[in-house]
C-alpha positions as a Markdown table, in Angstrom:
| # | Residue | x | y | z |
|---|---|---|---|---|
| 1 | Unk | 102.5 | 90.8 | 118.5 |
| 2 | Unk | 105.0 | 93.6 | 118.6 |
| 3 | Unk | 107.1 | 91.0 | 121.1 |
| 4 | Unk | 106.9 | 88.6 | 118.6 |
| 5 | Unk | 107.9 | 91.0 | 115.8 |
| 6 | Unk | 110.7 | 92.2 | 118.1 |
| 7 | Unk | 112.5 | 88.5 | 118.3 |
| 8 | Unk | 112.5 | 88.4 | 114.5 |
| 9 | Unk | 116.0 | 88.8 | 112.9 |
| 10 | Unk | 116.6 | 93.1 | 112.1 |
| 11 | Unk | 116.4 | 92.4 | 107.8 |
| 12 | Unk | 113.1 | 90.0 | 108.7 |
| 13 | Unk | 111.7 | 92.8 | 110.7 |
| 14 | Unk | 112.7 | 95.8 | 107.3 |
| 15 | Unk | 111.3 | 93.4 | 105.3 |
| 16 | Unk | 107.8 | 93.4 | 107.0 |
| 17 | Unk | 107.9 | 96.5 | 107.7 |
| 18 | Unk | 108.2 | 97.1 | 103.8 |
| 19 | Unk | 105.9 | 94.9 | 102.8 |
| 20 | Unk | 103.4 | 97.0 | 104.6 |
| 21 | Unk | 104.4 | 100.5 | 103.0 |
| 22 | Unk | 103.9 | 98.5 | 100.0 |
| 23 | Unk | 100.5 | 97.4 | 101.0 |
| 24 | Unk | 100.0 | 101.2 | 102.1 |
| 25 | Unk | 101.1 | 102.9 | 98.5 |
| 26 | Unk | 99.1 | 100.3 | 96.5 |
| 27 | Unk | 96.1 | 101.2 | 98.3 |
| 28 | Unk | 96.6 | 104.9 | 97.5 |
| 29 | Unk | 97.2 | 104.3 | 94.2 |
| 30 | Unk | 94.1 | 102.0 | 93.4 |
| 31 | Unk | 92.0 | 104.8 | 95.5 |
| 32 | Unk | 94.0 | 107.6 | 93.0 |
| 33 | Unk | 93.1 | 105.2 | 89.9 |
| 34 | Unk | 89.1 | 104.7 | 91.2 |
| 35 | Unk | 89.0 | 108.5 | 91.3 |
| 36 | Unk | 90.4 | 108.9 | 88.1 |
| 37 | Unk | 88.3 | 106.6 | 86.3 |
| 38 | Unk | 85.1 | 108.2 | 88.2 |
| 39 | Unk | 86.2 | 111.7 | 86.8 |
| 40 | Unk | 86.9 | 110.7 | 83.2 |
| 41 | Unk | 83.4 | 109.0 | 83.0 |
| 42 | Unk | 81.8 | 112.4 | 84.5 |
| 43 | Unk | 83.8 | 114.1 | 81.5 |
| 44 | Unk | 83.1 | 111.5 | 78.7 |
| 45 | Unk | 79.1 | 112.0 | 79.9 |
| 46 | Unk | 79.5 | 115.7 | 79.8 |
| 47 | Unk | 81.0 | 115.4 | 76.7 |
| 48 | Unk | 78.3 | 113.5 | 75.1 |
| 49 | Unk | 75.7 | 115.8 | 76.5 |
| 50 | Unk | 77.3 | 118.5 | 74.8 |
| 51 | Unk | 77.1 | 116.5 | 71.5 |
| 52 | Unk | 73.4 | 116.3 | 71.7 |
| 53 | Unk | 73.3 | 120.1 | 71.7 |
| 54 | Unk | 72.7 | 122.4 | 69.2 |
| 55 | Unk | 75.7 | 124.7 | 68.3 |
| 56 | Unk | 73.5 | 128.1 | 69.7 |
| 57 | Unk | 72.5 | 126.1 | 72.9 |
| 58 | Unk | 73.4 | 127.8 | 75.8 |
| 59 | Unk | 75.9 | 126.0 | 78.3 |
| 60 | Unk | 77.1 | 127.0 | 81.7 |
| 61 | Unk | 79.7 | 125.4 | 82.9 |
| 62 | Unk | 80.7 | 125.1 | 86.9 |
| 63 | Unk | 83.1 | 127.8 | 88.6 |
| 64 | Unk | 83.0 | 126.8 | 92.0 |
| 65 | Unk | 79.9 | 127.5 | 93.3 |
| 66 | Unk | 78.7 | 129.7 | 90.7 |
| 67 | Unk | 77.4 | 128.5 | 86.8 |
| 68 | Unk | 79.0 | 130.7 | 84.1 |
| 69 | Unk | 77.4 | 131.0 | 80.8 |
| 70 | Unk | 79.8 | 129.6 | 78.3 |
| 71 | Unk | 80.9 | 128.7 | 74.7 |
| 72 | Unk | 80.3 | 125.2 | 73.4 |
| 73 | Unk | 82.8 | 124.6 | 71.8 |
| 74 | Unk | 85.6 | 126.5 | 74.4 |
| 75 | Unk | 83.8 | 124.1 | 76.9 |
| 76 | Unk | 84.0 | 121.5 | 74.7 |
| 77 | Unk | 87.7 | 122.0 | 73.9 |
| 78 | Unk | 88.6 | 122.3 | 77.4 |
| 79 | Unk | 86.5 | 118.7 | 78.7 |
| 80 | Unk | 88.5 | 117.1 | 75.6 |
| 81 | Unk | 91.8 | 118.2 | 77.0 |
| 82 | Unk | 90.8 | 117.2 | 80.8 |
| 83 | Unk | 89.9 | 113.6 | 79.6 |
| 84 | Unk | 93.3 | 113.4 | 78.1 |
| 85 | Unk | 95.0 | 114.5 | 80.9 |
| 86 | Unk | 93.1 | 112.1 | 82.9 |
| 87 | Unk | 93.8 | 109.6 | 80.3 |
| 88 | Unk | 97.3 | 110.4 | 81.2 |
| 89 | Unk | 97.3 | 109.9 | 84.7 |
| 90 | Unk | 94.8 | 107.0 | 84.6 |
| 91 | Unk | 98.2 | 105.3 | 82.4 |
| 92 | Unk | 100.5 | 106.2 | 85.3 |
| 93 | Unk | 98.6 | 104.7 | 87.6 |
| 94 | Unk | 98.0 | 101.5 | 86.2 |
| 95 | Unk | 101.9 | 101.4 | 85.8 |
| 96 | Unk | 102.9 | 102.2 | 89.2 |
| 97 | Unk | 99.8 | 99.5 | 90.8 |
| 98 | Unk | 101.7 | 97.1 | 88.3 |
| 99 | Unk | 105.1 | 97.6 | 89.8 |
| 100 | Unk | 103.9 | 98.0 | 93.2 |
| 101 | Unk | 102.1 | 94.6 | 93.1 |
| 102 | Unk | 105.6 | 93.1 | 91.9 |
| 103 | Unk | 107.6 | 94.5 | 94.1 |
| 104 | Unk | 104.8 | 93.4 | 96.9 |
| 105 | Unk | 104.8 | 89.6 | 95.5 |
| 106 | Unk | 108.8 | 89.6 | 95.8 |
| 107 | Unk | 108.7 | 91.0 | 99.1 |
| 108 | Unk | 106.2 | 88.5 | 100.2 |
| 109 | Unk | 108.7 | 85.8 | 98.6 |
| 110 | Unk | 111.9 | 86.3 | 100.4 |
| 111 | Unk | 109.5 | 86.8 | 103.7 |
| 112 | Unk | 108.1 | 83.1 | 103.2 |
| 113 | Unk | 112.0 | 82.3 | 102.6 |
| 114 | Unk | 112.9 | 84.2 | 105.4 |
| 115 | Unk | 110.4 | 83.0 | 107.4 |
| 116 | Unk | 110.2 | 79.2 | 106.3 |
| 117 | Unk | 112.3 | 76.7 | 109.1 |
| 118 | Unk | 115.6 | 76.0 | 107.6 |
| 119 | Unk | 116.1 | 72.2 | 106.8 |
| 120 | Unk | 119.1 | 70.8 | 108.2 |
| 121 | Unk | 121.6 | 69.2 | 105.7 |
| 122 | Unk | 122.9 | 65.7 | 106.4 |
């Protein structure tokens, strides 16, 4: 394969070669956005726990290994502003897997051109 890649014109062979750092990023990125999403629905079903929960209830909240007592509503408060962070990042990602997949179906377009037999004019 590599001897095959190796007859390829130099800009055929970049061209490849980015189509497959392409392939490489949008993978991270969708793995980055699954994570994302699976942390923001662990917050939005801590936060609705919370809501069930009288205001003297005693919370503890995760440090580590350890489980702290805490207040509801500082815990509260601080789950709201991790969902909006991940809110936040969850909005960058989509944006990036959105110009990634552009750039990737461009890529793959001037390959095929590149790639396609050239017909001969008459």
């Amino acid at each position: 394969m590599s001897d095959e890649l190796s007859k390829l014109p130099p800009q055929v062979q970049e061209r490849l070669l980015r189509l497959q750092q392409l392939q490489q990023t949008l993978q991270s990125v969708l793995a980055q956005k699954q994570q994302v999403e699976m942390e923001k629905g662990e917050v939005e079903q801590a936060l609705a726990e919370l809501q069930k929960a009288a205001d003297d209830a005693v919370i503890y909240k995760a440090a580590g290994s350890l489980l702290i007592k805490a207040d509801k509503a500082k815990v509260t408060e601080e789950l709201i502003e991790k969902k909006e962070l991940l809110e936040t990042r969850s909005t960058v990602l989509a944006r990036q897997e959105e110009r990634l997949r552009g750039q990737l179906k461009e890529t793959q377009a001037k390959l095929q051109e590149d790639l396609s037999p050239v017909s001969p004019s008459a």
